[in-house]
Backbone as CSV, one residue per row, in Angstrom:
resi,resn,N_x,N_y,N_z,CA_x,CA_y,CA_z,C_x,C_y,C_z
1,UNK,-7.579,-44.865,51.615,-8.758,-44.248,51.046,-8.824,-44.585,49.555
2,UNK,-9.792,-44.574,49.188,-10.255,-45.222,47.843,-9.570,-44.105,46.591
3,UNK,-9.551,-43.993,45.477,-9.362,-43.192,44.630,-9.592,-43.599,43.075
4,UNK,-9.755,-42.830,42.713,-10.479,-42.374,41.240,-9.714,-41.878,39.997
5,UNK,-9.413,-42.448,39.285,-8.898,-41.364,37.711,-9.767,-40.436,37.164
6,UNK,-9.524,-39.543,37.054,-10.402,-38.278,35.891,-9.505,-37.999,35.080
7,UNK,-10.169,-37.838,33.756,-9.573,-38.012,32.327,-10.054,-36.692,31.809
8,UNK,-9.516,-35.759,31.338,-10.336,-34.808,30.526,-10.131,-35.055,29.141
9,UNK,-10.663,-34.665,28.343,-10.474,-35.257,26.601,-10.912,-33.780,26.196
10,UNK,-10.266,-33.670,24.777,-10.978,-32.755,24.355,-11.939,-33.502,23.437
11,UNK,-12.610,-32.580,22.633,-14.057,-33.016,21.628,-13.670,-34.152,21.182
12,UNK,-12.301,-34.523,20.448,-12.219,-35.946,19.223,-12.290,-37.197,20.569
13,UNK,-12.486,-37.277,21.597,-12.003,-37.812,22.576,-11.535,-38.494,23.097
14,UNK,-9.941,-38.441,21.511,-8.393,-38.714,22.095,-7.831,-38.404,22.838
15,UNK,-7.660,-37.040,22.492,-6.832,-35.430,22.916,-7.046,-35.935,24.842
16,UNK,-6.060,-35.803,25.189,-6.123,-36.157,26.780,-5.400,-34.584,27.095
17,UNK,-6.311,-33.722,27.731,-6.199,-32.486,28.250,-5.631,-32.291,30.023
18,UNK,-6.055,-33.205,30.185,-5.527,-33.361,31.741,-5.991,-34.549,32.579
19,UNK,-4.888,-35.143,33.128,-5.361,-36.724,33.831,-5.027,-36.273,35.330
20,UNK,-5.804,-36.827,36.291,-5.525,-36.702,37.838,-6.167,-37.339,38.719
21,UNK,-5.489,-37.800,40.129,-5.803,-39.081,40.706,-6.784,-38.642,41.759
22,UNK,-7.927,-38.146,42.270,-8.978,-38.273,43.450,-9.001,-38.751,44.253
23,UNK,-8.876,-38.555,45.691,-9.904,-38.990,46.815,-11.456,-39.250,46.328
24,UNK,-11.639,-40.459,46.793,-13.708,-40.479,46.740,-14.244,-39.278,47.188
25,UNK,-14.918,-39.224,46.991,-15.715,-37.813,47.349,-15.246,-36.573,47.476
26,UNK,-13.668,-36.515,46.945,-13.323,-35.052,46.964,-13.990,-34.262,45.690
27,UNK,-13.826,-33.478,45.497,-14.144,-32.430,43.892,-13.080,-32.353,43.375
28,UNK,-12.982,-32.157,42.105,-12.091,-32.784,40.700,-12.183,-31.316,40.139
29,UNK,-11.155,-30.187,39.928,-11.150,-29.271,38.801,-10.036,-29.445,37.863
30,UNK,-10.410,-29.383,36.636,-9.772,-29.225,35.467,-8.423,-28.031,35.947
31,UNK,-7.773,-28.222,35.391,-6.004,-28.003,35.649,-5.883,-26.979,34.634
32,UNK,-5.959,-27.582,33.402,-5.262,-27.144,32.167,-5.854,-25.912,31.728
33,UNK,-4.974,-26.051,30.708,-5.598,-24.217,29.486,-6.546,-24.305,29.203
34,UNK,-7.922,-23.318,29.201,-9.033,-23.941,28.431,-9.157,-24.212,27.306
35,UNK,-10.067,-25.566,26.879,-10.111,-26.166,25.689,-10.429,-25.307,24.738
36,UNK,-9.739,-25.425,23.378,-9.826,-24.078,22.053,-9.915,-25.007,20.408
37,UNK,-11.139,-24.646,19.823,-11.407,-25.359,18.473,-11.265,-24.543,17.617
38,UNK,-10.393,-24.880,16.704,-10.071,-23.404,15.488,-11.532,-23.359,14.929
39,UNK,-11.648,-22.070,14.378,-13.064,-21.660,13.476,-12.737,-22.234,12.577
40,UNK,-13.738,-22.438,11.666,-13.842,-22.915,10.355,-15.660,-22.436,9.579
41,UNK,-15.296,-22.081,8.535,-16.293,-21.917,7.873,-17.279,-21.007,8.242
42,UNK,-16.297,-20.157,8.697,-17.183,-18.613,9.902,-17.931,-19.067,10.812
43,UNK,-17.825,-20.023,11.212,-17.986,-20.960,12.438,-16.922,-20.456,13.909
44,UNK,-17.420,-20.150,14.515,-16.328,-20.127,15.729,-16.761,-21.235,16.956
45,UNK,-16.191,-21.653,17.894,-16.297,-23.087,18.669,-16.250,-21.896,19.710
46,UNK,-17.069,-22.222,20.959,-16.881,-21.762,22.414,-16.950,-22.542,23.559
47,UNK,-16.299,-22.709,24.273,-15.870,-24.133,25.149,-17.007,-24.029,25.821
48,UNK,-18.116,-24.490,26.709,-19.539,-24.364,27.385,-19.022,-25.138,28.495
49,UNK,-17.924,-25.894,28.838,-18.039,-27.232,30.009,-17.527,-28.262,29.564
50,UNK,-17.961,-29.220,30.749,-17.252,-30.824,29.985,-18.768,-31.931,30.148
51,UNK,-19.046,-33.143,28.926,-20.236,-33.602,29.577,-19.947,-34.694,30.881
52,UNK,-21.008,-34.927,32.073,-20.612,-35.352,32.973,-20.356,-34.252,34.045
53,UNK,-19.984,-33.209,33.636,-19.196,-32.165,34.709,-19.942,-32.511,36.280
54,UNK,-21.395,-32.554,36.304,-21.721,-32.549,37.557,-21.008,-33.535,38.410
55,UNK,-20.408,-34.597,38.390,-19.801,-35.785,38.851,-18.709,-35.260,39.381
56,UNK,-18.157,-34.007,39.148,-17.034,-33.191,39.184,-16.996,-32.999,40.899
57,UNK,-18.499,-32.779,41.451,-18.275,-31.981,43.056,-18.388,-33.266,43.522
58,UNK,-18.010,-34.255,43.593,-18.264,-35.435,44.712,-17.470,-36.749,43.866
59,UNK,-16.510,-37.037,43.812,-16.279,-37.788,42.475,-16.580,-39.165,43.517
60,UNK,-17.224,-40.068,42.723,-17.077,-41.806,43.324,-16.891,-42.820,42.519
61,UNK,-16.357,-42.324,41.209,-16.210,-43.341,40.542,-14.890,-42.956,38.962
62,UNK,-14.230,-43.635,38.550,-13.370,-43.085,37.683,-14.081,-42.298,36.239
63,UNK,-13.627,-41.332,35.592,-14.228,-40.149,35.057,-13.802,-40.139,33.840
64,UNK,-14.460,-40.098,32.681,-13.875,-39.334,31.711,-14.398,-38.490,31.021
65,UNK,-14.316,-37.374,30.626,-14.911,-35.928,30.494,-14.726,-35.497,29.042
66,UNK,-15.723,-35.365,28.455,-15.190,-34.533,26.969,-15.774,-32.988,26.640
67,UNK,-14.794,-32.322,26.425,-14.981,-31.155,26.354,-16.231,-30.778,25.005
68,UNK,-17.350,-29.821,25.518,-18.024,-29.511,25.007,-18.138,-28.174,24.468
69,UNK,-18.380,-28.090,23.143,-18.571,-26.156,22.590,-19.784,-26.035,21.909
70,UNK,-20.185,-24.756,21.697,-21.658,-24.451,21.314,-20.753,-23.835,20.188
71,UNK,-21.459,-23.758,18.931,-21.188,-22.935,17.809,-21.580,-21.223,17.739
72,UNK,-21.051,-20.506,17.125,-21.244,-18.987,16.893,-20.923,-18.392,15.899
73,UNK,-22.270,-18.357,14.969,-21.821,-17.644,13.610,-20.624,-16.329,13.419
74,UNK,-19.733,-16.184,12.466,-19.108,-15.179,12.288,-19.898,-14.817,10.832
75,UNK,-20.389,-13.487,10.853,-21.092,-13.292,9.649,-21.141,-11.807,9.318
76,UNK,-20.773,-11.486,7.842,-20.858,-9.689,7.592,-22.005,-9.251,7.092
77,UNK,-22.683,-10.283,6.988,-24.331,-9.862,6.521,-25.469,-10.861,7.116
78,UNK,-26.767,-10.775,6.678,-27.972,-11.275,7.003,-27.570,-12.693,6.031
79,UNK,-27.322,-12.479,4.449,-26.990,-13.399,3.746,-26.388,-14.377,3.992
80,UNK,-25.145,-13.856,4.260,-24.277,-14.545,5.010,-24.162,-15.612,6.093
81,UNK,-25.112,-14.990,6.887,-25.158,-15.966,8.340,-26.226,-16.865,7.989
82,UNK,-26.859,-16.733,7.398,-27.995,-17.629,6.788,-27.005,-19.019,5.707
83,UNK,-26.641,-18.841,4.870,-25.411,-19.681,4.598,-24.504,-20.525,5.442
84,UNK,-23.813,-19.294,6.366,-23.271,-20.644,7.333,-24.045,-21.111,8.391
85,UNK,-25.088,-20.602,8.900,-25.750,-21.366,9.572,-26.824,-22.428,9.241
86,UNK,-26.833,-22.179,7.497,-27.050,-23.570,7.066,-26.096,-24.551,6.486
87,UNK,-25.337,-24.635,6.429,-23.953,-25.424,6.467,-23.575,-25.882,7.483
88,UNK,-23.605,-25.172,8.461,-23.362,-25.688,9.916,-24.422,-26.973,10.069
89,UNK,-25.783,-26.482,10.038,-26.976,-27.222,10.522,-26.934,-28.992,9.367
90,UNK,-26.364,-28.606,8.237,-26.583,-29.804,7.028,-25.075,-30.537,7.720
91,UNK,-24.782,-30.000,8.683,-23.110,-31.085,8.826,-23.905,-31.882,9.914
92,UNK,-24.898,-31.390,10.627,-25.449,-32.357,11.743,-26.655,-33.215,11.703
93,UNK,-27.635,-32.812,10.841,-29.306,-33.328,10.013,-28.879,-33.599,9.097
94,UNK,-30.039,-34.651,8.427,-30.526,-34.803,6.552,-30.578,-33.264,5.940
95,UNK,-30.320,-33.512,5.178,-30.591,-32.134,4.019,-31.984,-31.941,3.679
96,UNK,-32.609,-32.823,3.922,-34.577,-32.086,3.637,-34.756,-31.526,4.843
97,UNK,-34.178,-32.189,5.916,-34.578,-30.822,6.671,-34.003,-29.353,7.191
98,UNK,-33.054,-29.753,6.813,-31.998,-28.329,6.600,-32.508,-27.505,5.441
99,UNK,-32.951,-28.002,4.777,-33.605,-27.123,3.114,-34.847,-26.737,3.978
100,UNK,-35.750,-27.251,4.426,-36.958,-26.840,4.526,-36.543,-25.583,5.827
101,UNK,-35.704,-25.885,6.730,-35.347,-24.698,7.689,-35.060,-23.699,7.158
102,UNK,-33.758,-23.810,6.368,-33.493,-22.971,5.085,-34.124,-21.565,4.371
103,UNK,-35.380,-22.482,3.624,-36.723,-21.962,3.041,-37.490,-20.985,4.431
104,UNK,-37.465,-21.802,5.114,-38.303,-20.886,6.022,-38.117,-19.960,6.767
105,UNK,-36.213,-19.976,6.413,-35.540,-18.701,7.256,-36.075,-17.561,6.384
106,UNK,-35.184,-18.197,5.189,-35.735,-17.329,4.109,-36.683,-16.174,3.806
107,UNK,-37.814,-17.268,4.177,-39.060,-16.110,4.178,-39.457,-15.165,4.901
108,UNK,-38.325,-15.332,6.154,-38.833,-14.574,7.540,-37.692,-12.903,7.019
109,UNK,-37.077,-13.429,5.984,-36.145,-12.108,6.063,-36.398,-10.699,6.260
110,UNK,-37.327,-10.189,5.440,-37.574,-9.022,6.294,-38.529,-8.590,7.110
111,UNK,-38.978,-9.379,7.626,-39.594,-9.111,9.208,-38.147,-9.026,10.084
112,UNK,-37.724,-9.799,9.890,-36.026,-9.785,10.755,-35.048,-8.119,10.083
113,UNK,-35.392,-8.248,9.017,-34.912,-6.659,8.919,-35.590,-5.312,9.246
114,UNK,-36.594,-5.515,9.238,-37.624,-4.645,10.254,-37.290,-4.752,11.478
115,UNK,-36.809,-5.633,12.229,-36.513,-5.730,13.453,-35.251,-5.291,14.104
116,UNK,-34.569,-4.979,12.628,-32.516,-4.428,13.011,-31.778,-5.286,13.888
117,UNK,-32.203,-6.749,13.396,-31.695,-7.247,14.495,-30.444,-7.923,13.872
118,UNK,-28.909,-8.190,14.374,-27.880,-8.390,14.298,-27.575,-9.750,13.084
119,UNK,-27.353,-9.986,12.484,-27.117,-11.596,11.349,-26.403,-12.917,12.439
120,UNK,-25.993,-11.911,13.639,-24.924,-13.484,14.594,-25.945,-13.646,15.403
121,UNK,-26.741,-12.708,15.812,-28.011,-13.084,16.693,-28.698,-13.658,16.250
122,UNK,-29.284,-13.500,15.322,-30.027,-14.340,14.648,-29.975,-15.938,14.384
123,UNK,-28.876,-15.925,13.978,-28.074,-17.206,13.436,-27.801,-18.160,15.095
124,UNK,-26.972,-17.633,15.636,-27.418,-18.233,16.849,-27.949,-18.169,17.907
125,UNK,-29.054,-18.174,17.662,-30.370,-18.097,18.039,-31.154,-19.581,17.400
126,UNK,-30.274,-19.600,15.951,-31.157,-20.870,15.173,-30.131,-22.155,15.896
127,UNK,-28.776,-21.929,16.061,-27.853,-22.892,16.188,-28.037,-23.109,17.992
128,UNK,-28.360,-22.504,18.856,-28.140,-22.969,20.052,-29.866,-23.635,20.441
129,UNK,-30.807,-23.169,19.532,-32.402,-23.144,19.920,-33.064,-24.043,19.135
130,UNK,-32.204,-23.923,17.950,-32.946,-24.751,16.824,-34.163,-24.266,16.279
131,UNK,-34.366,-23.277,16.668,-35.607,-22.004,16.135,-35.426,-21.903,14.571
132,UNK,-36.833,-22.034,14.112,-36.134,-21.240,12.589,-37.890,-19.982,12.439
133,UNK,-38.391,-20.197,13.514,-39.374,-18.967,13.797,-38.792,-17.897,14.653
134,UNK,-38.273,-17.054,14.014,-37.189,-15.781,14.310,-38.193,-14.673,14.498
135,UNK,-39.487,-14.391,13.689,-40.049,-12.889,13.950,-41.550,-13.574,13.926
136,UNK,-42.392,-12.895,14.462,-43.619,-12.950,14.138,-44.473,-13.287,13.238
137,UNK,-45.514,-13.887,12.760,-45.909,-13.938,11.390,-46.539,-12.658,11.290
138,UNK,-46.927,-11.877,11.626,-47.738,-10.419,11.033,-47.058,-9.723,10.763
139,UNK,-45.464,-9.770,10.972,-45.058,-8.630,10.431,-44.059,-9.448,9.473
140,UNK,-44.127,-10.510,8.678,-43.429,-11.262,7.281,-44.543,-10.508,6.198
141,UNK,-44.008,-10.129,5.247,-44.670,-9.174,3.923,-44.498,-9.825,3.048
142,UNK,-45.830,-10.430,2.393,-45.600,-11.988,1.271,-45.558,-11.077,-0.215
């Protein structure tokens, strides 16, 4: 019977997390510890999957998988998460458009404080959606 390598990698996709040999068409699960990215910059990493995963229930061909995480502000204020979630956003875009997101979070601030709504919700909300229209325009107070 035929067989297959699957490779798991973590994110740099050196890091070899777990290697294992397949039957064609059997299903392939990951073995190991789940994948873990230290925080940085009140940034926290959350493992979401691997890309490719669907290839996982039927494998027919050799695999290599890199582990994927979504970001999640750590933040003690509104200020705050607005900062690192623009730091976060300027490590991945140009900076004009991170400034202009920026600016426009900015302005939404207290309609978003009228709303009591959380600084990590918010924030990712901008980082998983790419939203930077957070509240309504009728209730922003120019």
């Amino acid at each position: 019977m035929e067989q297959y390598e699957i490779v798991f990698l973590d994110e740099d996709g050196k890091t070899v997390l777990d290697k294992q040999v397949v039957n064609k068409g059997d299903k392939a699960e990951y073995k190991g510890k789940e994948p873990e990215k230290e925080p940085e910059n009140q940034v926290r990493y959350v493992f979401v999957g691997w890309t490719n995963e669907e290839k996982l229930n039927s494998v027919q061909e050799n695999l290599t998988l890199v582990a994927k995480y979504e970001t999640e502000v750590i933040a003690n204020s509104l200020e705050e998460a607005f900062y690192n979630a623009t730091f976060e956003v300027a490590k991945n875009s140009d900076i004009n458009a991170t400034m202009q997101a920026g600016q426009k979070l900015v302005g939404q601030l207290k309609a978003l404080e009228k709303e009591s709504r959380k600084p990590e919700e918010i924030v990712n909300t901008i980082l998983k959606e790419g939203k930077t229209e957070l509240a309504p325009e009728k209730n922003l107070e120019r």
